[in-house]
C-alpha positions as CSV (number, residue, x, y, z in Angstrom):
1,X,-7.2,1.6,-11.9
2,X,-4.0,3.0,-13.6
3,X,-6.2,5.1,-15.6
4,X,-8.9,6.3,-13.0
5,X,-6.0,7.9,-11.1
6,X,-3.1,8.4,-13.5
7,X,0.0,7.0,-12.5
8,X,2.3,5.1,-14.8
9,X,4.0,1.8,-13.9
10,X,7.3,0.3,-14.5
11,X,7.9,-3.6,-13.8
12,X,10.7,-5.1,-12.8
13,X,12.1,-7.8,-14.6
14,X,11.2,-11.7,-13.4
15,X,14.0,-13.1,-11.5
16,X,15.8,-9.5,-10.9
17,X,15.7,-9.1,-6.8
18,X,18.0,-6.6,-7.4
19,X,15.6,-4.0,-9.1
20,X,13.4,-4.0,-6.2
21,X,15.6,-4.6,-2.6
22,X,16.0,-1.6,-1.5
23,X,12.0,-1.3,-1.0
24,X,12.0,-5.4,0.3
25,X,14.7,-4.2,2.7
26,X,12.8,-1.1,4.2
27,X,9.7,-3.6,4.7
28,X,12.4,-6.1,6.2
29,X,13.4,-3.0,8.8
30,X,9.9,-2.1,9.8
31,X,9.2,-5.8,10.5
32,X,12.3,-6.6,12.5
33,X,12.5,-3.3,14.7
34,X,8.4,-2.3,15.0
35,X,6.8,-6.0,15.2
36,X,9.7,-7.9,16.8
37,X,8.9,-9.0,19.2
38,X,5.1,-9.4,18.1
39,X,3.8,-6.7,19.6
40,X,0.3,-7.4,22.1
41,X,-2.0,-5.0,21.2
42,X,-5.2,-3.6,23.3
43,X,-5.7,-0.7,21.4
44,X,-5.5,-0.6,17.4
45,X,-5.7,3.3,17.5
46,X,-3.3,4.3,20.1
47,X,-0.5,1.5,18.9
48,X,-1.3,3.1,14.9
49,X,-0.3,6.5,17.0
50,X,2.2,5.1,18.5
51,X,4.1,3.4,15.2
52,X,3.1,6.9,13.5
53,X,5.5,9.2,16.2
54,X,8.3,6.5,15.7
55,X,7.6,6.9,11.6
56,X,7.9,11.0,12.7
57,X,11.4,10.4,14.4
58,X,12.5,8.6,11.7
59,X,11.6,11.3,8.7
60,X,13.9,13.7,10.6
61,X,16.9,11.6,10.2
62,X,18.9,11.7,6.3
63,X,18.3,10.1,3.8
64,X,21.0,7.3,3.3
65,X,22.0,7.9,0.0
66,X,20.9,11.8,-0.7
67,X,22.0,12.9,2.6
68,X,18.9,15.3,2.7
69,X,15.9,15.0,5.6
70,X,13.4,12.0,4.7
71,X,10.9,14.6,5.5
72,X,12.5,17.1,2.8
73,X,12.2,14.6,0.6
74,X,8.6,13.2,1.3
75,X,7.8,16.9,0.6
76,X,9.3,17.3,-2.8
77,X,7.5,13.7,-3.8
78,X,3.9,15.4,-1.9
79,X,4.4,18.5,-4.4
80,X,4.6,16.5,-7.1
81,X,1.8,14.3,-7.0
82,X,-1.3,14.4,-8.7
83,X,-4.5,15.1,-7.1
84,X,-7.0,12.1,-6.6
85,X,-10.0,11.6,-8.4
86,X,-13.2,13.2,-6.9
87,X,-15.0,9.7,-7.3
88,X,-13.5,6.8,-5.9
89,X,-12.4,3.8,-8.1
90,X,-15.0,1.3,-8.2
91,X,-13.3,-2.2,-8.1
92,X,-16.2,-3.9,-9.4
93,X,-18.6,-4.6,-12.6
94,X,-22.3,-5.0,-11.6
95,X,-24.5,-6.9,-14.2
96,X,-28.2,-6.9,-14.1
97,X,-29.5,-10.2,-15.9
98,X,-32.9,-11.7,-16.1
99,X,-33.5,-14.7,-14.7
100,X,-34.9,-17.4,-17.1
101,X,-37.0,-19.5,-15.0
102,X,-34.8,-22.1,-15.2
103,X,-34.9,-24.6,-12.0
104,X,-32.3,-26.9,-11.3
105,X,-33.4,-30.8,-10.1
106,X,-31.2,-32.7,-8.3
107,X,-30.9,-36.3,-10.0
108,X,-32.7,-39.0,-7.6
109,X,-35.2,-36.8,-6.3
């Protein structure tokens, strides 16, 4: 998958929280202030509009550490990404065998 579309990874170390809480806090955020309570929902599409206009709101305030727009910076990140495949990643191997004939009998029958 890393290949097909050409991003590199970097892993965080086992046991090192540290590395990665600022993105565990973000998901901690959106769970406590969008699905707190738990929301009743009628209609997937119009709540999925409804969590993207908040989502809008939000990209206009700063950034906490760079002080810039979140949507400033969602720009630069858009400008710099690659473009995607024109074929989709296929997630699976498909293997055509031959049967051999082969019949499995219970024991006792």
């Amino acid at each position: 998958m890393r290949a097909h579309y050409g991003f590199s990874v970097r892993f965080c170390n086992p046991d090192s929280g540290h590395e990665k809480g600022n993105v565990e806090s973000k998901v901690g955020y959106t769970r406590r202030n969008l699905f707190v309570p738990e929301p009743e929902i009628d209609d997937v599409e119009a709540y999925n509009r409804e969590l993207l206009d908040l989502h809008v709101d939000k990209a206009s305030e700063a950034h906490y550490k760079k002080l810039l727009p979140i949507k400033e910076l969602f720009k630069a990140d858009r400008a710099a990404m690659l473009a995607l495949p024109r074929l989709p990643f296929d997630a699976v191997r498909y293997e055509y065998l031959k049967a051999d004939g082969y019949i499995y009998q219970h024991r006792g029958r």
